[in-house]
C-alpha positions as CSV (number, residue, x, y, z in Angstrom):
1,X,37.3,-53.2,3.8
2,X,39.4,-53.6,7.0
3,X,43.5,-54.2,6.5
4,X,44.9,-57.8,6.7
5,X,47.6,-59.7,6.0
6,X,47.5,-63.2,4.4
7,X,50.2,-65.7,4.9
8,X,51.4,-67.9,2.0
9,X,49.4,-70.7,1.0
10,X,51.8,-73.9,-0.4
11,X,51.0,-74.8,-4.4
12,X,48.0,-76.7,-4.8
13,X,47.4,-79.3,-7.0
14,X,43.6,-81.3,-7.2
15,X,41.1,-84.2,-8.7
16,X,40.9,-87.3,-9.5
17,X,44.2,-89.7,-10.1
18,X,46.3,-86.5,-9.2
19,X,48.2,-88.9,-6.5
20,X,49.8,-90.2,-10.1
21,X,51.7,-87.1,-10.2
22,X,53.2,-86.9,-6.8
23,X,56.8,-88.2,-8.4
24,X,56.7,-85.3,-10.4
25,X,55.7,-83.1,-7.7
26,X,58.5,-83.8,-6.1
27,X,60.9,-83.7,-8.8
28,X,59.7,-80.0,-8.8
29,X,60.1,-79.3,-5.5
30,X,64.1,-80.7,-5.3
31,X,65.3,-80.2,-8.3
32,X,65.8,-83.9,-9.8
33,X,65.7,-87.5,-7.8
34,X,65.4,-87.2,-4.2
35,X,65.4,-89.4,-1.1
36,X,61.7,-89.0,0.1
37,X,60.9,-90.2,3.8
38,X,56.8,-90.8,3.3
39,X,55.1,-90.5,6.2
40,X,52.0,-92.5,6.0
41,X,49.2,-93.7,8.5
42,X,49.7,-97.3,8.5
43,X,46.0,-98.1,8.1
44,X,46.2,-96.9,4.4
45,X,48.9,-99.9,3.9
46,X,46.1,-102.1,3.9
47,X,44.1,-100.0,1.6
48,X,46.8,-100.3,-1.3
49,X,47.3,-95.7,-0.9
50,X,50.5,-96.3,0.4
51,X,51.7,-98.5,-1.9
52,X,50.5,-96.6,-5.0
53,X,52.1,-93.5,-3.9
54,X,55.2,-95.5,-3.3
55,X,55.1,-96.8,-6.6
56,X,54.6,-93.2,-8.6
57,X,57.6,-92.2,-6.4
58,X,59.9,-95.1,-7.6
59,X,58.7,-94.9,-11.2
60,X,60.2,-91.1,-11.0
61,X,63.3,-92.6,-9.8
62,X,63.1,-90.9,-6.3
63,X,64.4,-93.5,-3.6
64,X,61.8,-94.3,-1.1
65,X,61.8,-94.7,2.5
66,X,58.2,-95.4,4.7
67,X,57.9,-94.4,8.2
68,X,54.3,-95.5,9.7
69,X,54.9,-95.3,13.4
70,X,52.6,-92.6,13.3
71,X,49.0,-93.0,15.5
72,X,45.8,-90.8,16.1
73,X,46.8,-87.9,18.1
74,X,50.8,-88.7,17.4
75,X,53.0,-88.6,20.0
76,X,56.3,-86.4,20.6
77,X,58.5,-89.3,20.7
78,X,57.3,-91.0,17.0
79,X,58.3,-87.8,15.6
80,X,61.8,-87.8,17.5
81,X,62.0,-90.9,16.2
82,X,61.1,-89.7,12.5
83,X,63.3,-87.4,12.4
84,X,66.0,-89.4,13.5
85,X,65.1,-91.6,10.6
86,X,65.1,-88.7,8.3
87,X,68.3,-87.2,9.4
88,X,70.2,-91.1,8.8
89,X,68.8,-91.5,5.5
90,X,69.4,-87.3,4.4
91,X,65.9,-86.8,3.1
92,X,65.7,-83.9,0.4
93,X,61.7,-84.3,0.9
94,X,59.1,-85.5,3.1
95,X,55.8,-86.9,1.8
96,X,52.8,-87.2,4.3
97,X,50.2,-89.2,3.3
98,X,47.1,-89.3,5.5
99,X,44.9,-87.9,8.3
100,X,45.9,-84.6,10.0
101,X,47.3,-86.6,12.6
102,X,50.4,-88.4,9.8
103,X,50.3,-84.7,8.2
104,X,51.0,-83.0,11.8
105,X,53.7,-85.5,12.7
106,X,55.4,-85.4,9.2
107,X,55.2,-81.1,9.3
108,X,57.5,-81.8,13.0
109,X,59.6,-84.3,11.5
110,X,60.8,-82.0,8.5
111,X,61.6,-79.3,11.1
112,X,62.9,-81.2,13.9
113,X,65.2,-83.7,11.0
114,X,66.8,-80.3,10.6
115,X,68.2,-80.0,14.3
116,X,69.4,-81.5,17.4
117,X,67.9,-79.1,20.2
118,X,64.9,-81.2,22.1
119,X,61.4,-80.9,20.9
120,X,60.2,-79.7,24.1
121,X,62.3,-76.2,23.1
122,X,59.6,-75.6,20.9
123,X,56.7,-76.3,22.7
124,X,53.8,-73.6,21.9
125,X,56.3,-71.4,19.6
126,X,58.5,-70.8,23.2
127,X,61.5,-70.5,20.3
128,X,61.6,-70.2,16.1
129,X,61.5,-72.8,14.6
130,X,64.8,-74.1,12.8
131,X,64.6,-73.5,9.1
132,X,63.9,-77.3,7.0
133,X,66.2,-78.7,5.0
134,X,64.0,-80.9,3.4
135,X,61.1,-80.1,1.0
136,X,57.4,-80.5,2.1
137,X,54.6,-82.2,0.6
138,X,51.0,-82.9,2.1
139,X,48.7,-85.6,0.6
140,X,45.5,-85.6,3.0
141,X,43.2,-88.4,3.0
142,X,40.6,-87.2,5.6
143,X,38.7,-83.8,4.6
144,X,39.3,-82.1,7.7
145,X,42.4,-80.6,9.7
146,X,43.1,-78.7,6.8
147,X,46.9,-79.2,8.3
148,X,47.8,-79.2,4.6
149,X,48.0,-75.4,4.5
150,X,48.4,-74.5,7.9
151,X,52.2,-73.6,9.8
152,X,50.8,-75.4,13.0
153,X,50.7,-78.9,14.3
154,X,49.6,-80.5,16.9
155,X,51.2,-83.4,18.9
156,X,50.9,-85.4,22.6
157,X,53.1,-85.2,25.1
158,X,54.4,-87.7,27.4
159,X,52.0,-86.0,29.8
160,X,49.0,-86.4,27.5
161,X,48.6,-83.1,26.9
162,X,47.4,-81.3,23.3
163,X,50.9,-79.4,22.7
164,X,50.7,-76.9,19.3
165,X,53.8,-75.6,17.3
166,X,53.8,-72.9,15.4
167,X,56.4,-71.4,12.3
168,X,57.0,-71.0,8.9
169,X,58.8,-74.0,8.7
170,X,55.9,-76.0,9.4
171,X,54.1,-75.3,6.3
172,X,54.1,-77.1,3.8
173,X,55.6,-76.5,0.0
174,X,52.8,-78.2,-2.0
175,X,49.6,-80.0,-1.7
176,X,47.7,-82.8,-3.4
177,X,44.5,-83.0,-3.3
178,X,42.7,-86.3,-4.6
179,X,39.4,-87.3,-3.6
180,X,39.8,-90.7,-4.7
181,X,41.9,-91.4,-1.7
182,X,39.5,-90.8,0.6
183,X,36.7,-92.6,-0.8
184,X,37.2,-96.2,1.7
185,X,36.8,-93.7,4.4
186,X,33.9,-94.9,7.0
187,X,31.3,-92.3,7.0
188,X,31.5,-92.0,10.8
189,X,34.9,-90.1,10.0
190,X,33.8,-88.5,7.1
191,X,31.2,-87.0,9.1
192,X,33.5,-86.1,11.9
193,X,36.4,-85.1,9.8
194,X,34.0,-82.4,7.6
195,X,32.7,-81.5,10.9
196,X,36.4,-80.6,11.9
197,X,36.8,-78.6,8.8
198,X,33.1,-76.7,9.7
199,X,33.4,-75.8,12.7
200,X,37.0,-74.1,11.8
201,X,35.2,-71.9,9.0
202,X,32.8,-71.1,11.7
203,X,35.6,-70.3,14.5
204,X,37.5,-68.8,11.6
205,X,34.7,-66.3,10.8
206,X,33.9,-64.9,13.6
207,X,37.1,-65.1,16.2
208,X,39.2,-61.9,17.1
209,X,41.5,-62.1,14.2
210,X,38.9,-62.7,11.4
211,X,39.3,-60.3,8.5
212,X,37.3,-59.8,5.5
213,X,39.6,-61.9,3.4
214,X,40.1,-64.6,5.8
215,X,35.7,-64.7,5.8
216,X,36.0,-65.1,2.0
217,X,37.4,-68.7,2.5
218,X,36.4,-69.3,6.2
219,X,32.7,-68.7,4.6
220,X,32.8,-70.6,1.0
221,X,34.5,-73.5,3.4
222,X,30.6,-73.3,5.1
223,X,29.0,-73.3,1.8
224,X,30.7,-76.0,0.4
225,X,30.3,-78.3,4.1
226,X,26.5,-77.8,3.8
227,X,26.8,-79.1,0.0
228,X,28.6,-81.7,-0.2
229,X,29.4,-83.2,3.4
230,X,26.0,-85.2,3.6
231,X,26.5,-86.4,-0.2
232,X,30.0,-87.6,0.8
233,X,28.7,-89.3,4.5
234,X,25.8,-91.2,2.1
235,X,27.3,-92.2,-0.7
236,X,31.2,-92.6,0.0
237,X,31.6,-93.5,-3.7
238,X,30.4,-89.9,-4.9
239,X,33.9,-88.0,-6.0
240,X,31.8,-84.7,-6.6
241,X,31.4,-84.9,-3.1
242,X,34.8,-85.8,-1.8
243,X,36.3,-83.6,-4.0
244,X,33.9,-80.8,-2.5
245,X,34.8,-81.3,0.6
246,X,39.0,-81.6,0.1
247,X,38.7,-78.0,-1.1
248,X,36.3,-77.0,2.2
249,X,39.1,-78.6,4.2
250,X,41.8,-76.6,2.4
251,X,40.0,-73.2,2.1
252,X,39.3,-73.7,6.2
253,X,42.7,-74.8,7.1
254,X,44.1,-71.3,4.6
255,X,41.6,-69.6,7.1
256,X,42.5,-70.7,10.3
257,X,46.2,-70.4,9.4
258,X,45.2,-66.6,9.2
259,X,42.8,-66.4,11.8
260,X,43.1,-69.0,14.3
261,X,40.1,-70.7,15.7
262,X,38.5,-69.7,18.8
263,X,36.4,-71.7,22.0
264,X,34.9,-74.8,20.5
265,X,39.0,-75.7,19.6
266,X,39.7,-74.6,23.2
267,X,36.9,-77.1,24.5
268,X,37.6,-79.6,22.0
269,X,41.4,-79.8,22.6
270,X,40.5,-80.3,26.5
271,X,38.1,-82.8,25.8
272,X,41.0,-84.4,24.0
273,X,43.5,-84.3,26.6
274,X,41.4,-86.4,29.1
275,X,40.4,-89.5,26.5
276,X,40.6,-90.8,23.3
277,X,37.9,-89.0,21.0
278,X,37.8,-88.0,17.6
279,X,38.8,-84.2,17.4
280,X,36.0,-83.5,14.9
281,X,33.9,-85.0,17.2
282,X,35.3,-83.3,20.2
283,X,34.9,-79.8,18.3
284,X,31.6,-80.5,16.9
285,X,30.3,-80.9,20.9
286,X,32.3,-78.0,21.9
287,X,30.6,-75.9,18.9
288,X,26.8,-77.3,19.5
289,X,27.5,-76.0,23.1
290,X,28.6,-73.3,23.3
291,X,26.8,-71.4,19.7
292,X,24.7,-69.7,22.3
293,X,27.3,-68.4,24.2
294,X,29.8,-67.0,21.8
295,X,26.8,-65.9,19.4
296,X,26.1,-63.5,22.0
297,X,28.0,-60.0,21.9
298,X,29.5,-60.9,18.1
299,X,25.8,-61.1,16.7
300,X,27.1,-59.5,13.1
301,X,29.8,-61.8,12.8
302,X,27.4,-65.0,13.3
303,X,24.8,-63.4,11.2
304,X,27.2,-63.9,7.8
305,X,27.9,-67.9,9.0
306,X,24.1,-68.2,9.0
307,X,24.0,-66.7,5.6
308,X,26.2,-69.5,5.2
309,X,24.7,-72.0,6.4
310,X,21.5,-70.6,4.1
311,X,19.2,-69.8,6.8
312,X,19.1,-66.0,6.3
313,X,20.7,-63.7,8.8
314,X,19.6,-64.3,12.1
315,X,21.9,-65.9,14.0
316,X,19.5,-67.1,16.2
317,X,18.8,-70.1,14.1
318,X,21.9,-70.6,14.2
319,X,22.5,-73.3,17.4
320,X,19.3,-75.5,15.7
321,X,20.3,-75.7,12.5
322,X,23.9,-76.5,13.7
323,X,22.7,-79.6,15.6
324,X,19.7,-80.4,12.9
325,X,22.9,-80.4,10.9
326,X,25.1,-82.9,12.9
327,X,21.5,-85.4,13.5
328,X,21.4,-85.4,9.4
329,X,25.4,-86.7,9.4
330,X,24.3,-89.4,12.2
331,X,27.2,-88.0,14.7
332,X,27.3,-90.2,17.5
333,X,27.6,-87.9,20.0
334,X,29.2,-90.7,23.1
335,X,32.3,-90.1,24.5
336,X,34.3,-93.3,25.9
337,X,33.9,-91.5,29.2
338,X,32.1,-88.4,31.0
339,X,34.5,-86.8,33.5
340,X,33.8,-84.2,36.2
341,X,33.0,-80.9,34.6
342,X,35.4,-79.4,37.1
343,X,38.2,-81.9,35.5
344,X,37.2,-80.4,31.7
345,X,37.2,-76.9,32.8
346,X,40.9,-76.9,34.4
347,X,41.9,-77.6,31.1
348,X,40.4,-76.0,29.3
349,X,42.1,-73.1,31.5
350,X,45.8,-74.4,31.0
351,X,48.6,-72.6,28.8
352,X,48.3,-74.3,26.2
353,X,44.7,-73.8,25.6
354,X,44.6,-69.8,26.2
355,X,45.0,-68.9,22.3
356,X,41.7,-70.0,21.4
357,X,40.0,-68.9,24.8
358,X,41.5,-65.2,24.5
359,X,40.7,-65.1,20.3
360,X,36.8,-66.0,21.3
361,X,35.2,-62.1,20.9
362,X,33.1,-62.7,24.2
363,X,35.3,-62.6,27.0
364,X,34.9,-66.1,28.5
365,X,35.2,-65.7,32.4
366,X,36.9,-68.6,34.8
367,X,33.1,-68.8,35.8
368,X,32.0,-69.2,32.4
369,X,34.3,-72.5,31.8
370,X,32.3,-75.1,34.2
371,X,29.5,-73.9,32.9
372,X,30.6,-74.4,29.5
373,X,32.5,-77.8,30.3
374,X,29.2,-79.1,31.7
375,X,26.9,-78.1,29.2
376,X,29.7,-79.8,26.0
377,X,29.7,-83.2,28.4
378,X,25.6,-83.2,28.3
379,X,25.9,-83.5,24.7
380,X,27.3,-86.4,24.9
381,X,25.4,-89.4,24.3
382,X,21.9,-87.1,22.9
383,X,21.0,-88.5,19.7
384,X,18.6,-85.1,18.9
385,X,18.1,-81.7,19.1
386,X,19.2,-80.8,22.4
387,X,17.5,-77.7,24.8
């Protein structure tokens, strides 16, 4: 076995009606009653989550204030504007309740409540982190980002650009995991939310940093995506399923937080930057283009995800399974709108993308990156197997 290092992973706590506990959770976290500032995508207002977590809260006498200014992709400013909120109201914890986008921007509120200096300081870990003074808790609704376990977020900037942060601070204390929550979710996220929390096992696996202990969740995150994703995409209702794939989104956001992801993220985060698309959609392109290209050279390493995957060892049947995979979840592969490959590449080329591009085992060349920008925007729109 190779040496590694494993980073902490927060307290996990999972299943059905476990949101019913979250008051205690806290209680255990601070030390008594606390002012919690929950973080919540407003959406789930309307579903009744944020008011049921409210009320478990209250009933443990914690005093409760929302903050739902948080959107898809959230912005630098809402969390500013957080954090301000969390500094007026001296919040011993934060609560974030939903997607990976409410779980990013709550992570950067906790940190940022605990300082004045401007967000832009910390801009792809170009400074530490200040240390929170507020406890952390993650409820996820989606099964995807895996942000739950992970000491990185991922917020817009005022120049519409995919900005990462990265620190201890930023991971969270505890997590609860309860599939009911996610159950009203359409299945067009479901799919592209597991697809999210696939492709980062896959990336996970087989980038530069993988390890064999990071493949030992980055793989049973595979296994667990190939059970239970289509069950959950077909029949929403099915806890087994949800519940299946809450744990696959943990297990790959533990990996990833160890081992980073690689080219589809770099791709996917470009694709991002230039319109409004789902990032498990934008990842899953990225991934179903460029499996060729980054199987070759790191054969071994895409040989164990094909295990995986339960198609024997040859990674070669890798890139058809992967999209026979995506036409079973009924991925609607569109984008709002097909750039200039040219336009994808020089992204995908900037600062802020060069992590995943230099953790990709296969050197990717500045020739490589229009080749590989053109062939992600072809997927677009194909509704089968592609050549």
């Amino acid at each position: 076995m190779s040496s590694y290092s494993l980073g902490r992973v927060p307290a996990i706590a999972a299943g059905p009606g476990r949101i019913d506990g979250l008051g205690a959770d806290v209680s255990l976290q601070t030390g008594g009653t606390a002012t919690v500032l929950l973080v919540a995508d407003p959406a789930l207002a309307g579903l009744g989550i944020t008011g049921r977590a409210e009320a478990v809260l209250s009933a443990a006498g914690h005093a409760v204030h929302r903050f739902e200014d948080v959107v898809s992709d959230p912005r630098e400013t809402q969390v500013i504007d957080g954090a301000g909120l969390a500094r007026r109201i001296r919040a011993d914890a934060i609560v974030a309740l939903g997607g990976g986008s409410a779980l990013d921007a709550a992570k950067m509120i906790a940190v940022l409540a605990a300082t004045d200096r401007p967000i832009a300081e910390f801009r792809l870990a170009a400074a530490p982190l200040p240390a929170r003074t507020a406890r952390l808790l993650c409820v996820p609704t989606t099964a995807g980002t895996g942000s739950e376990t992970t000491a990185v977020a991922v917020l817009t900037s005022p120049e519409h650009a995919k900005i990462w942060y990265w620190g201890g601070p930023l991971k969270p204390d505890a997590v609860v995991l309860d599939p009911e929550l996610t159950v009203a979710l359409p299945p067009a996220l479901t799919a592209a939310t597991g697809l999210d929390a696939l492709v980062h096992a896959m990336e996970a696996a087989t980038n530069r940093n993988r390890t064999d202990v990071t493949d030992l969740y980055a793989l049973e995150t595979i296994r667990l995506a190939i059970r239970h994703l289509p069950a959950a995409v077909a029949r929403p209702g099915d806890l087994d399923a949800r519940m299946g794939m809450l744990t696959a989104a943990c297990l790959a956001g533990t990996a990833i937080d160890n081992a980073g992801t690689a080219l589809a993220h770099n791709i996917g985060h470009a694709l991002g930057s230039l319109m409004p698309v789902h990032h498990g959609k934008a990842v899953a392109l990225a991934m179903e283009a460029s499996l060729p290209f980054v199987i070759e050279g790191n054969r071994a390493a895409f040989a164990r995800v094909a295990e995986a995957f339960g198609i024997g060892p040859d990674p070669d049947g890798l890139p058809a399974r992967f999209t026979a995979f995506i036409d079973e979840l009924g991925l609607d592969r569109h984008l709002p709108e097909v750039p200039d490959p040219a336009l994808l590449a020089a992204r995908m080329a900037a600062p802020e993308n060069a992590a995943m591009r230099a953790s990709t085992v296969r050197e990717v060349r500045d020739e490589d990156l229009a080749r590989l920008a053109a062939l992600t925007l072809a997927r677009a729109g194909m509704t089968g197997p592609a050549s």
